[in-house]
C-alpha atoms as an extended CHARMM CRD file, in Angstrom:
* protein
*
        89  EXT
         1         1  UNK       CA             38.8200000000       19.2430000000       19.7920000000  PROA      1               0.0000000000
         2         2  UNK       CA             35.3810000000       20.8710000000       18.3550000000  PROA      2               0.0000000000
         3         3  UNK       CA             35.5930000000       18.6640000000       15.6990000000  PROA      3               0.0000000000
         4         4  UNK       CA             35.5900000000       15.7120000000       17.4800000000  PROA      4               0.0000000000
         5         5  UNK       CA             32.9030000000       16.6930000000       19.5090000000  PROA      5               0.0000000000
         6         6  UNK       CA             30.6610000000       16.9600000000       16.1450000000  PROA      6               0.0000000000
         7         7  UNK       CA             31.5740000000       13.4030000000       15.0280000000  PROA      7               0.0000000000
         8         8  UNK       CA             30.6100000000       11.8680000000       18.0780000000  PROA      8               0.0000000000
         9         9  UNK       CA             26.9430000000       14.1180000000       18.7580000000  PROA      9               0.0000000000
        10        10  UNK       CA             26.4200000000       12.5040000000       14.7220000000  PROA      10              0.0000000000
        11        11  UNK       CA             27.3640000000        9.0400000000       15.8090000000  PROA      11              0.0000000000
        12        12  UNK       CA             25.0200000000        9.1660000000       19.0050000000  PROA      12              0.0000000000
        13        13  UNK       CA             22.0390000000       10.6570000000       16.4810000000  PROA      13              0.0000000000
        14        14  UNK       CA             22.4070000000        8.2630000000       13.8720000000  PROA      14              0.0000000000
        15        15  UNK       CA             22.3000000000        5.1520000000       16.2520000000  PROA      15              0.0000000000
        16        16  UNK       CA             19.2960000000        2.3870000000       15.2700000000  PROA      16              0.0000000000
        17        17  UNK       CA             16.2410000000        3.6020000000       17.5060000000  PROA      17              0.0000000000
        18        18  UNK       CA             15.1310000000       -0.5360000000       17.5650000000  PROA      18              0.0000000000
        19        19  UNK       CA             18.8520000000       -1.0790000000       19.2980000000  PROA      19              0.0000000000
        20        20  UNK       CA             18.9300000000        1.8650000000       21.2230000000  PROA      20              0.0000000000
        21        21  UNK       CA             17.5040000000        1.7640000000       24.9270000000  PROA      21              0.0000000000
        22        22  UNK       CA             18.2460000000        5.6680000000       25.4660000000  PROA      22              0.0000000000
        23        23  UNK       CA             16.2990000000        6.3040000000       22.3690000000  PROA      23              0.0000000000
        24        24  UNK       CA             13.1900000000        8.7460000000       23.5520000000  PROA      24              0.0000000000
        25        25  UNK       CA             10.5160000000        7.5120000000       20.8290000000  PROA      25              0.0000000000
        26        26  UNK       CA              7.3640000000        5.7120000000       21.3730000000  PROA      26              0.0000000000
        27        27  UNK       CA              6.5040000000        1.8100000000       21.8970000000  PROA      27              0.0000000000
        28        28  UNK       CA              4.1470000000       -0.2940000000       19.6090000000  PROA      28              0.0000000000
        29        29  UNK       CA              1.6050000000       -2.2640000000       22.1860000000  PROA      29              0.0000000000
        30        30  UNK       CA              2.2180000000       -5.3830000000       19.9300000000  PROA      30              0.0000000000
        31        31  UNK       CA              5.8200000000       -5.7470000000       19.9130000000  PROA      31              0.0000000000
        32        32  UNK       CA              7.5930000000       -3.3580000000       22.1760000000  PROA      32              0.0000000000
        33        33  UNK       CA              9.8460000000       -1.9920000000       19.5850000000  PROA      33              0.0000000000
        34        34  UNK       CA             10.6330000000        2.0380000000       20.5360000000  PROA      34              0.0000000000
        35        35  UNK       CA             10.1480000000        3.9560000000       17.1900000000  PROA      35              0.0000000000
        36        36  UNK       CA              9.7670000000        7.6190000000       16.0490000000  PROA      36              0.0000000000
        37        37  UNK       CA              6.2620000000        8.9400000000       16.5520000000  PROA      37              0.0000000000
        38        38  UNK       CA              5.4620000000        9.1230000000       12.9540000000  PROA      38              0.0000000000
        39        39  UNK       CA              6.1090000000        5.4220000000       12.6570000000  PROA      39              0.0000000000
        40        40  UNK       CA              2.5790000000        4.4220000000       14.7580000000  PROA      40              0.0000000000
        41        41  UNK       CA             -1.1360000000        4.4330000000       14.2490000000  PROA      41              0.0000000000
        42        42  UNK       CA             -2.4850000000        6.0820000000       17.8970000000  PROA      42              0.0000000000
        43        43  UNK       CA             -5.7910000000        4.5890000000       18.5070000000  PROA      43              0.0000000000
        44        44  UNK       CA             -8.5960000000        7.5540000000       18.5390000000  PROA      44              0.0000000000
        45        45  UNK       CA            -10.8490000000        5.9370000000       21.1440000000  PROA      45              0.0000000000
        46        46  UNK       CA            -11.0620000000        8.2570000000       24.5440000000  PROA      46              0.0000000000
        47        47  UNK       CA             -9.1790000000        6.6070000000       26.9210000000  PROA      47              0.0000000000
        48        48  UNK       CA             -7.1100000000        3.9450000000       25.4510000000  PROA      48              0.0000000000
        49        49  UNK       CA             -4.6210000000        5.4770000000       23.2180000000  PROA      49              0.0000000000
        50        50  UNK       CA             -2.2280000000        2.5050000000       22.2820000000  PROA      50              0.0000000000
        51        51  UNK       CA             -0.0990000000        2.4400000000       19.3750000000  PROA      51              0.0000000000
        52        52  UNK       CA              0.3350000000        0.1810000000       17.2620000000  PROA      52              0.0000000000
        53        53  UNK       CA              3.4850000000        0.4980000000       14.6500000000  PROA      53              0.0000000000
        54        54  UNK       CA              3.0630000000       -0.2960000000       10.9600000000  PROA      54              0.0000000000
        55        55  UNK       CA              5.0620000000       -2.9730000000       10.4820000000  PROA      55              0.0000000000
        56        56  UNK       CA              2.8260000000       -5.2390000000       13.2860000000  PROA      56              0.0000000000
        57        57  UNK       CA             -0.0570000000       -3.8720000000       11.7370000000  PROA      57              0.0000000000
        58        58  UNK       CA              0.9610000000       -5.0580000000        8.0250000000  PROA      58              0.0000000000
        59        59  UNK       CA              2.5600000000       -8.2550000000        9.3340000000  PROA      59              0.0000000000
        60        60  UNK       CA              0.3440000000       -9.3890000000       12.5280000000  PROA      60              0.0000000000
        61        61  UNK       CA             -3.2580000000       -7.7050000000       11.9370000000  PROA      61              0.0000000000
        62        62  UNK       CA             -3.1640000000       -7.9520000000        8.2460000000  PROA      62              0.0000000000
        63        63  UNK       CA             -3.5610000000       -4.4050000000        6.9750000000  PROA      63              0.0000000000
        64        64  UNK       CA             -2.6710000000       -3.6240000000        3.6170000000  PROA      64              0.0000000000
        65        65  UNK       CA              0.9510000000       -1.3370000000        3.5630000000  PROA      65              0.0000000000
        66        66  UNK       CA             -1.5400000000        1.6300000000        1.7900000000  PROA      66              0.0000000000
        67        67  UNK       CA             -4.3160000000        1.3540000000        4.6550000000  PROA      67              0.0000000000
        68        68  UNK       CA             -1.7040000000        0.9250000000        7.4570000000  PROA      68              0.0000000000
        69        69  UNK       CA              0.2780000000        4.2400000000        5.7810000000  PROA      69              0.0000000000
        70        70  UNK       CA             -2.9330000000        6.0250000000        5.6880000000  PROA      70              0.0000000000
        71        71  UNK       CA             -3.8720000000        5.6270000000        9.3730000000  PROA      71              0.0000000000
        72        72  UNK       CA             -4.6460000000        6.6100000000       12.3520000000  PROA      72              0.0000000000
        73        73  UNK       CA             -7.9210000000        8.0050000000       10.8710000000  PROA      73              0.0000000000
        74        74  UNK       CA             -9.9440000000       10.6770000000       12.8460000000  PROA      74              0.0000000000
        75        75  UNK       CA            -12.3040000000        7.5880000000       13.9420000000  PROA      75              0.0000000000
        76        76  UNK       CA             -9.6950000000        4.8510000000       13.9390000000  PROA      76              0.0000000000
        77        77  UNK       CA            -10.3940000000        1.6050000000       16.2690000000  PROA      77              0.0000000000
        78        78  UNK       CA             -7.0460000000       -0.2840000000       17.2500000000  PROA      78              0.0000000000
        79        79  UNK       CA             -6.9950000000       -4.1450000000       17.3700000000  PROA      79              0.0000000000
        80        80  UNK       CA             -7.1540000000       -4.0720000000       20.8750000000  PROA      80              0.0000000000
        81        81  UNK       CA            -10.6280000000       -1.8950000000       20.6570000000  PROA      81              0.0000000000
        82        82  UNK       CA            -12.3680000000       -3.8520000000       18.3480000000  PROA      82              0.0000000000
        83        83  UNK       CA            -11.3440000000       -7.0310000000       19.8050000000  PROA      83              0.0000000000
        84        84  UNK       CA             -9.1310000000       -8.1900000000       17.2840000000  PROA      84              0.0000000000
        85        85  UNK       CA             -5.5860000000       -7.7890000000       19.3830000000  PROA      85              0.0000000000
        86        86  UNK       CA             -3.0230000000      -10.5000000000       19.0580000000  PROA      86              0.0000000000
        87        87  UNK       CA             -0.8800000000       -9.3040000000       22.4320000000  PROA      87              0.0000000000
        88        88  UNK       CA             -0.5190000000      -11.4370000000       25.4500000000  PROA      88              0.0000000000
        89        89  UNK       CA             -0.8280000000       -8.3040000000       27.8090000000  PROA      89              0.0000000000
C-alpha cells in the first residue's frame, strides 16, 4: 500500500506546471502561463511588481536569451514601466 502511495505523490509532482491549474507558481503579465518563481523577471519599480517570464521576454519584447537570463536587475524597468508592454490588459 505505501508504495503506491509514493508513485502517485511522484506522479502529482512531476505534472507540467503550464497544464496544471492546481500548480501554486507564479503568472507572467504577458501570457498568463503559471511557472516556477525562478522562471520570471519581477519588475523592481515600487508599486508595480509584474512579472514577466523569459520566454515572452525573448520572444515578444525582444531581449536577448543572455540579458533575459541575467534579469531582474536591482534597477530593472518591465515593459509595462517603460511603456513598451505588448498586453491587452
Amino acid at each position: 500500500m505505501k508504495l503506491l502511495e509514493v508513485n502517485l505523490s511522484s506522479e502529482v509532482e512531476n505534472k507540467d506546471p503550464e497544464k496544471n491549474d492546481d500548480f501554486e507558481g507564479e503568472t507572467c503579465h504577458y501570457c498568463n502561463k503559471k511557472l516556477s518563481a525562478n522562471s520570471f523577471a519581477k519588475c523592481k519599480v515600487t508599486g508595480c511588481g509584474k512579472q514577466f517570464c523569459r520566454k515572452c521576454l525573448t520572444s515578444k519584447y525582444k531581449f536577448s536569451k543572455l540579458k533575459a537570463a541575467q534579469l531582474p536587475t536591482p534597477l530593472w524597468k518591465c515593459p509595462s514601466c517603460t511603456f513598451k508592454c505588448l498586453c491587452v490588459m
